[in-house]
LUMLO-173912 format. One record per residue (C-alpha): residue number from 1; x, y negated, z negated; residue in one letter. Coordinates in steps of 0.02 Angstrom, whole numbers, plus 50000, padded with zeros to 5 digits. Layout:
(atom NUM,(X,Y,Z),'A')
...
***
This chain:
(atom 1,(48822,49641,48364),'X')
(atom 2,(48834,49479,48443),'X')
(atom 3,(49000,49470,48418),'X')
(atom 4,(49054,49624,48478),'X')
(atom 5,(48946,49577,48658),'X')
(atom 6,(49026,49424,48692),'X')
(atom 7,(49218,49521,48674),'X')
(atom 8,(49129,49646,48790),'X')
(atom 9,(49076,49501,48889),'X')
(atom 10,(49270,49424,48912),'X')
(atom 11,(49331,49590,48949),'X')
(atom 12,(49215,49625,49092),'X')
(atom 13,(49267,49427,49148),'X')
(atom 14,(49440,49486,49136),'X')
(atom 15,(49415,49640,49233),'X')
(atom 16,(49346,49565,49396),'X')
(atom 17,(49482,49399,49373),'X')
(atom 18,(49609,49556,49386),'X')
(atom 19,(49519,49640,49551),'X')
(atom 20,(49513,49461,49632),'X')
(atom 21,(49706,49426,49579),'X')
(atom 22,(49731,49614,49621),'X')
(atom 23,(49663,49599,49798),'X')
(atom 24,(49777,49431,49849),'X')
(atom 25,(49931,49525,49775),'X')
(atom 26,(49909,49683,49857),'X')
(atom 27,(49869,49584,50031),'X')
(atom 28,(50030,49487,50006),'X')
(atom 29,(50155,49606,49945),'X')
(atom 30,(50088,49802,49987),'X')
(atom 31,(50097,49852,50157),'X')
(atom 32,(50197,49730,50247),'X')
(atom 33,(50317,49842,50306),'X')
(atom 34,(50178,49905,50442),'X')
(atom 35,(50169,49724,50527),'X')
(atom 36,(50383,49731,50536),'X')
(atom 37,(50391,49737,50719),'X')
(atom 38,(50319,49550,50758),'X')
(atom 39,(50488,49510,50673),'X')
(atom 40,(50601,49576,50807),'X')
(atom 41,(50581,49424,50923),'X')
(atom 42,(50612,49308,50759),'X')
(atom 43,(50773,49413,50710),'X')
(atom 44,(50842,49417,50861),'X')
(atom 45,(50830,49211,50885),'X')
(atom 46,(50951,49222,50727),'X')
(atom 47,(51077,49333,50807),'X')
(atom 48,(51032,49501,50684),'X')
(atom 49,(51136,49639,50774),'X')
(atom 50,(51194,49542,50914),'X')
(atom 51,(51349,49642,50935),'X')
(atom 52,(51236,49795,50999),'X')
(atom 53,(51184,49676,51158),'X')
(atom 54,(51254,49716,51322),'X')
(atom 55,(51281,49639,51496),'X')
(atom 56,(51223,49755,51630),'X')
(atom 57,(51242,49736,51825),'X')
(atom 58,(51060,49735,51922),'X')
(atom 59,(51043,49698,52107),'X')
(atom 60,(51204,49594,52083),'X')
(atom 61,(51152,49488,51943),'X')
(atom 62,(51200,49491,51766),'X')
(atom 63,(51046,49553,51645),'X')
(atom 64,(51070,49580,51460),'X')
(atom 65,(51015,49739,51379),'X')
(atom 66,(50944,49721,51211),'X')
(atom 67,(50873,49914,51202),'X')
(atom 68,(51032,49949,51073),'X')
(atom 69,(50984,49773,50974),'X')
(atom 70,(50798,49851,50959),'X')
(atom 71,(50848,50012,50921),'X')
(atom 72,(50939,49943,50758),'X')
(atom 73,(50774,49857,50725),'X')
(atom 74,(50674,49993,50749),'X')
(atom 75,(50788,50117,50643),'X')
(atom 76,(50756,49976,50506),'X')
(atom 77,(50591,49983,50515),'X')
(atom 78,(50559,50171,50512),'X')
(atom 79,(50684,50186,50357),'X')
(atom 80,(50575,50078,50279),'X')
(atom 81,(50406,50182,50322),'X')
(atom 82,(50501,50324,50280),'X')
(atom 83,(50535,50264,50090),'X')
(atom 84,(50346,50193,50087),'X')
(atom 85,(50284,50362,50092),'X')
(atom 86,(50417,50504,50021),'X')
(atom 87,(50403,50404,49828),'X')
(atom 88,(50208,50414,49810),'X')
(atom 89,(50230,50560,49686),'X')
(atom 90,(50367,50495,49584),'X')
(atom 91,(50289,50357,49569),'X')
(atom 92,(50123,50441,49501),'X')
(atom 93,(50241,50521,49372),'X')
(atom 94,(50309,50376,49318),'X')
(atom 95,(50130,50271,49284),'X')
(atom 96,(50078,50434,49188),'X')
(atom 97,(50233,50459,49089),'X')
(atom 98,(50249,50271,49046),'X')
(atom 99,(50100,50190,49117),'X')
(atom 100,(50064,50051,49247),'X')
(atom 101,(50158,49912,49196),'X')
(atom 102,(50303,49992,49179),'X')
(atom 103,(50306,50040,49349),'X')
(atom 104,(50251,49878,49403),'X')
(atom 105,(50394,49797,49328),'X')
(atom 106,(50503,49919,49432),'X')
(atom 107,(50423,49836,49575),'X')
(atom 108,(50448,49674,49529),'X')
(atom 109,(50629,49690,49528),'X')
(atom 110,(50616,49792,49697),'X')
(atom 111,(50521,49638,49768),'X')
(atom 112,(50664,49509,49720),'X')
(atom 113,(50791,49605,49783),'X')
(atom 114,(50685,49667,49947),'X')
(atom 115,(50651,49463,49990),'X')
(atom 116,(50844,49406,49927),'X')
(atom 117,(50911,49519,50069),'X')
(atom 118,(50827,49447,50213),'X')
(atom 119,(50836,49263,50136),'X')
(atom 120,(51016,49285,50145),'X')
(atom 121,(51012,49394,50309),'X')
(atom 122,(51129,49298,50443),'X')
(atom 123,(51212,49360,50596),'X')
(atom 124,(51370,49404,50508),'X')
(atom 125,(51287,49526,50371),'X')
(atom 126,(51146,49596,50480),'X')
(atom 127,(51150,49771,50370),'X')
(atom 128,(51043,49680,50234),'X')
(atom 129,(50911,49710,50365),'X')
(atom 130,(50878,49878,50299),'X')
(atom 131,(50918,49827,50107),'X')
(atom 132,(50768,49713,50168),'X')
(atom 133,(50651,49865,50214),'X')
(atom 134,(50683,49992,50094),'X')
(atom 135,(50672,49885,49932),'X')
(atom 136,(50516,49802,49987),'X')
(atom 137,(50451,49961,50046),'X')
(atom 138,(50471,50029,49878),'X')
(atom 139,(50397,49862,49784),'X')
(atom 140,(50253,49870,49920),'X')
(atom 141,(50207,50048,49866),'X')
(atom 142,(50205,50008,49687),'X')
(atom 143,(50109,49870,49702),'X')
(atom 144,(49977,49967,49812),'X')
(atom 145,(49973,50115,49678),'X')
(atom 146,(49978,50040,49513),'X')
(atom 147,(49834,49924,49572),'X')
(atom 148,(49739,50083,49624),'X')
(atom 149,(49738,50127,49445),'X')
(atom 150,(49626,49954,49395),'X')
(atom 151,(49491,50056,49479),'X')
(atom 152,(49482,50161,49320),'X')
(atom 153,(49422,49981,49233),'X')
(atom 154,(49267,50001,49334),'X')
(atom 155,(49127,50114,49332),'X')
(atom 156,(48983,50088,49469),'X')
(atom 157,(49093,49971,49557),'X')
(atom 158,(49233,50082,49559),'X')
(atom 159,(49203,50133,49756),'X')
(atom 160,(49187,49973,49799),'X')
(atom 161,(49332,49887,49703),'X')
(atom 162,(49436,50028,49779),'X')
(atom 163,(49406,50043,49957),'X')
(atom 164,(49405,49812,49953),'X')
(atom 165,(49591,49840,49890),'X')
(atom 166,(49634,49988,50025),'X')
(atom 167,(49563,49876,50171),'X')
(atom 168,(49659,49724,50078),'X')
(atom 169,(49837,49818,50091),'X')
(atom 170,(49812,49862,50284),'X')
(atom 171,(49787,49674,50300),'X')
(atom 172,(49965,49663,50251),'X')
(atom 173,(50031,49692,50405),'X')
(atom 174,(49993,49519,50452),'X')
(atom 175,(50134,49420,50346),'X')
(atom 176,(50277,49464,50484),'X')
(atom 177,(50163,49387,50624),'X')
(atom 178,(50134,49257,50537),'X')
(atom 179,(50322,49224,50494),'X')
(atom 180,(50342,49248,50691),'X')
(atom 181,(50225,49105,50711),'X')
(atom 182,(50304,48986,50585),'X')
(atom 183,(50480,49022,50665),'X')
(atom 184,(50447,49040,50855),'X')
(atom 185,(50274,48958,50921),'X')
(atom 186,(50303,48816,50784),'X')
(atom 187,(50462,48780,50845),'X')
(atom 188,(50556,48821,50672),'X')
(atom 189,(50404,48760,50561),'X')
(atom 190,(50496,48870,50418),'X')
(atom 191,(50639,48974,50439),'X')
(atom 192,(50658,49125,50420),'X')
(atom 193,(50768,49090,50248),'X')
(atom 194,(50619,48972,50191),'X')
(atom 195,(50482,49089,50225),'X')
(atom 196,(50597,49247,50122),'X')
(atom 197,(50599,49144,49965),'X')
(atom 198,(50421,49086,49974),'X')
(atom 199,(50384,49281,49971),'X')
(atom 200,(50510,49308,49835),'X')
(atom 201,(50420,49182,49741),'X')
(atom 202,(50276,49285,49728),'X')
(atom 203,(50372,49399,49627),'X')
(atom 204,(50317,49254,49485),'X')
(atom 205,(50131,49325,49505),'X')
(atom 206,(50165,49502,49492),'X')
(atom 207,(50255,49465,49333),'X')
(atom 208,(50111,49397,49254),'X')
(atom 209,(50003,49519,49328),'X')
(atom 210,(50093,49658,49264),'X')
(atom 211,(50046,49593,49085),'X')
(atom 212,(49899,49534,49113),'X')
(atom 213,(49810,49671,49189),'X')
(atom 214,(49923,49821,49187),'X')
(atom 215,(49961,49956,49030),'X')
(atom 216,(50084,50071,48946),'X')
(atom 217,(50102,50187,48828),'X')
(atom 218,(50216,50053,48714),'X')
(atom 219,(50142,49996,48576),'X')
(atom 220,(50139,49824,48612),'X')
(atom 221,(50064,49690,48731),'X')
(atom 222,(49929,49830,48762),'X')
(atom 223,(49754,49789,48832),'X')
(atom 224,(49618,49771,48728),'X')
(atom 225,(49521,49879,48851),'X')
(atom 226,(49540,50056,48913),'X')
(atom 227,(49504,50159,49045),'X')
(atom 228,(49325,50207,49110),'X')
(atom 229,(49325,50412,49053),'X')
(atom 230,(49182,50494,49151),'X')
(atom 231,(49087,50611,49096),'X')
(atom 232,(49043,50764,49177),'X')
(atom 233,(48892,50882,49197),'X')
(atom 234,(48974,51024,49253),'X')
(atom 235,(49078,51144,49156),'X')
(atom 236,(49222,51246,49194),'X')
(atom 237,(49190,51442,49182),'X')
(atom 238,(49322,51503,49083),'X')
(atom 239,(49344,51710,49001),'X')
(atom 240,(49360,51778,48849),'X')
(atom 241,(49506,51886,48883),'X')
(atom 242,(49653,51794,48889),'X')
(atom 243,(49741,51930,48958),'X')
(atom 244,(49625,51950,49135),'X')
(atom 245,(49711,51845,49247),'X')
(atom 246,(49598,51783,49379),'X')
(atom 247,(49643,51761,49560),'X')
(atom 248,(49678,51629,49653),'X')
(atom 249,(49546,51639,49778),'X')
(atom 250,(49422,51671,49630),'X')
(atom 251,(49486,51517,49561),'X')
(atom 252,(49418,51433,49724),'X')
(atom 253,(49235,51517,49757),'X')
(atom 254,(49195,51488,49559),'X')
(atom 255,(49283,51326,49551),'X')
(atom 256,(49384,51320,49409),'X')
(atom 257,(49532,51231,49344),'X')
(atom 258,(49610,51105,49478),'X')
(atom 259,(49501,51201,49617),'X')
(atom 260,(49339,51096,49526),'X')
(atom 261,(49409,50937,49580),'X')
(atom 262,(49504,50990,49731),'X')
(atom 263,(49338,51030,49808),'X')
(atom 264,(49252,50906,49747),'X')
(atom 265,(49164,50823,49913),'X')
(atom 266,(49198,50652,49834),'X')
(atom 267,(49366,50691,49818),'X')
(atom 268,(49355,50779,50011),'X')
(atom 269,(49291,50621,50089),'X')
(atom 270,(49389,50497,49996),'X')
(atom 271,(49543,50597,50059),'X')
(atom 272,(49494,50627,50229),'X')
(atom 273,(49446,50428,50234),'X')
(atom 274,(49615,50366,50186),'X')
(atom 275,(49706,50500,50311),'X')
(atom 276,(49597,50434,50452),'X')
(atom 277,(49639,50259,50414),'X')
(atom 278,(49813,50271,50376),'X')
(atom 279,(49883,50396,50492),'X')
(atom 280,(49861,50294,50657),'X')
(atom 281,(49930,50159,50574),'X')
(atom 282,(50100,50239,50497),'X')
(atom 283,(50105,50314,50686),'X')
(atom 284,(50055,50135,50779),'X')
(atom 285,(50189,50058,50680),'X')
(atom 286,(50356,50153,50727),'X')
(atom 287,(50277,50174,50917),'X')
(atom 288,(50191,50034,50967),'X')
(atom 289,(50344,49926,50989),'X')
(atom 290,(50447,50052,51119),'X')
(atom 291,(50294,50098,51200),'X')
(atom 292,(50223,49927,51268),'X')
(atom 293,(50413,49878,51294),'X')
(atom 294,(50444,50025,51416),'X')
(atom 295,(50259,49997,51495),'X')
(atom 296,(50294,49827,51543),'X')
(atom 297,(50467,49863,51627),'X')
(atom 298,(50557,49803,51449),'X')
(atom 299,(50506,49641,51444),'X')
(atom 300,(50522,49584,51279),'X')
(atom 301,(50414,49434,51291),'X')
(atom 302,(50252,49520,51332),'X')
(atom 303,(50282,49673,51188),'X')
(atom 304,(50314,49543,51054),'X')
(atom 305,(50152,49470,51133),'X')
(atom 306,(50045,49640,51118),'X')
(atom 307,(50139,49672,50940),'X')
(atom 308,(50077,49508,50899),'X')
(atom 309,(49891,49559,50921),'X')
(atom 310,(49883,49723,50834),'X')
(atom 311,(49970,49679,50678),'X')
(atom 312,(49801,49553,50685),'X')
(atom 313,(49676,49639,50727),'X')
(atom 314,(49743,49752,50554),'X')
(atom 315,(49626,49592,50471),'X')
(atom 316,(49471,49705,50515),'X')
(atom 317,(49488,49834,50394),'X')
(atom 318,(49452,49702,50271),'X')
(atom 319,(49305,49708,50341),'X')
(atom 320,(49293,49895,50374),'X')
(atom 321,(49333,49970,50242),'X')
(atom 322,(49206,49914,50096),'X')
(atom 323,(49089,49986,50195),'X')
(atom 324,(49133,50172,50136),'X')
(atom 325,(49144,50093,49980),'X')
(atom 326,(48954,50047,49982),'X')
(atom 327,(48903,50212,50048),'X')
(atom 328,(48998,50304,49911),'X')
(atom 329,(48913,50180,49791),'X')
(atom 330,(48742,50231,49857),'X')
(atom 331,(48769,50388,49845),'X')
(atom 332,(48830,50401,49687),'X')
(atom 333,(48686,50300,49619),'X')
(atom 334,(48575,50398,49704),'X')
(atom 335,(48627,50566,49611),'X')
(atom 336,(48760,50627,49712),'X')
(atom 337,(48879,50614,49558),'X')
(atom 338,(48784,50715,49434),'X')
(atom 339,(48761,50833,49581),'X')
(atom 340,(48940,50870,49583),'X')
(atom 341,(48992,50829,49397),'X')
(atom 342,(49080,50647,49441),'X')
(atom 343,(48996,50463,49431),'X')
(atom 344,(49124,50406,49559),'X')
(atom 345,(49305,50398,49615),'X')
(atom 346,(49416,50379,49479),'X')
(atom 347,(49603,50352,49538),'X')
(atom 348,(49753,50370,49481),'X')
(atom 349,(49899,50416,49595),'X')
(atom 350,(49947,50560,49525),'X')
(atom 351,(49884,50682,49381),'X')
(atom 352,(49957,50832,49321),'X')
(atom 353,(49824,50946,49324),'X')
(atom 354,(49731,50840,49452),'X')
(atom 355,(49596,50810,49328),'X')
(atom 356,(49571,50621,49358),'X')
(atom 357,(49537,50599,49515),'X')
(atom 358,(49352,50634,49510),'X')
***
């Protein structure tokens, strides 16, 4: 007996050493794709699509346009948003097909070759720009999904531990502001080149992490631990007759099948809390940049200025967003889940028959 609580013990250690690594990794390598406009000032210091710059006559002086430059940055940036988003379901496929770290090791290589590009981005091959985007988009989003699915390792904390590692990816957005300061305020601190292959380093500790922390359904390396199943107190009404088909909107009022979980109100507000945060931010991202460049007459200075201070203020949702996490916990320890047949919030990023997500 005493045995078997001290290998409980070290896997309950090796649980919360995985959140902690979790939440670093997911800061550093998740959403950074959100933050990509502080780069524009940085990129085009190095001459990245200088060829779409162009002289125009004002008030009989020479001013140079740089709206066609931007515009390539801007195209780079939403390409990459765009293939954040569209691969969430794939992805959930994938991890239940094959499990975590198989998909994590996907990202890994995603990562390297993501970071590569813009290490070896110079003026003359300023198209790895968007080989830049999209395969660190992709890593990014693996990364951010197969850590939601450490959650499952949890079972009171599970609220918590998830909403610490969705505030910790929104954070993300930070890295190219940062890489802005390095290159621009600092006077060439790091260059651009320097700070790419300290990122692609990183790669190193999603490796490991992959291994250490992650699954699949191979039979070897597994985990000596398993996911938290939760038990439920309600029970799915099902007939006799095989041969009655019941309707879809009686599917909904008696809450059967997926229609249990879909209406689920920890489900509800879990969903409607990640749409509220990350909506304004997908939207903030791809117009934030043209709009405070028009409003201030294009002046480039003072929009890489205000870019500057909302990929920052992103920092707050560290903050922020545990909080739902505690109020779900409280909730749920308060009776809420054996009210509605679910302990807490157990995620996975996508489930067949949508039967793990509560």
């Amino acid at each position: 007996m005493t045995a078997d609580t001290a290998v409980t013990g070290t896997h309950v250690y090796r649980k919360w050493i995985g959140f902690i690594w979790l939440f670093i990794e997911v800061n550093i390598a998740s959403m950074t794709i959100y933050g990509f406009p502080a780069l524009f000032e940085v990129l085009s210091t190095y001459g990245i699509f200088d060829s779409y710059c162009h002289s125009s006559e004002v008030m009989n002086a020479t001013d140079q346009d740089y709206s066609g430059q931007t515009q390539q940055y801007q195209d780079a940036l939403t390409l990459g948003i765009i293939f954040f988003n569209i691969p969430s379901m794939f992805i959930g496929i994938i991890i239940d097909a094959w499990g975590a770290r198989f998909m994590k090791l996907i990202g890994v290589l995603f990562h390297i070759i993501g970071w590569l590009s813009l290490a070896l981005l110079t003026s003359d091959r300023s198209g790895l720009l968007y080989v830049h985007t999209l395969f660190t988009s992709l890593s990014g989003k693996i990364v951010l999904l197969t850590s939601y699915t450490t959650c499952n390792y949890f079972s009171k904390s599970r609220p918590i531990v998830f909403t610490l590692l969705v505030g910790s990816s929104s954070a993300a957005s930070i890295w190219y502001s940062v890489f802005q300061v390095m290159s621009i305020i600092n006077k060439n601190l790091l260059t651009l080149s320097q700070l790419s292959y300290i990122w692609l380093s990183f790669g190193a500790l999603l490796l490991l992490s992959s291994f250490l922390f992650f699954d699949w359904k191979f039979a070897v390396l597994n985990l000596p631990y398993k996911f938290i199943q939760e038990s439920t107190s309600t029970t799915t009404k099902q007939t006799n007759d095989p041969s009655v088909e019941i309707k879809w909107y009686t599917k909904i009022r008696q809450r059967t099948g997926i229609w249990e979980h879909l209406t689920n109100p920890l489900y509800i507000l879990a969903v409607l809390y990640l749409s509220f945060l990350m909506i304004p931010n997908s939207l903030l991202s791809v117009t934030w940049y043209p709009w405070v460049y028009f409003i201030n007459n294009n002046d480039k200075t003072v929009a890489d200025r205000y870019t500057f201070a909302l990929n920052m203020s992103s920092l707050s949702s560290i903050g922020l967003c545990p909080i739902i996490g505690f109020l779900l916990t409280l909730r749920t320890s308060r009776g809420l889940g054996d009210r509605f047949g679910t302990g807490c919030i157990y995620v996975m990023p996508l489930d067949p028959f949508m039967g793990n997500l509560c």
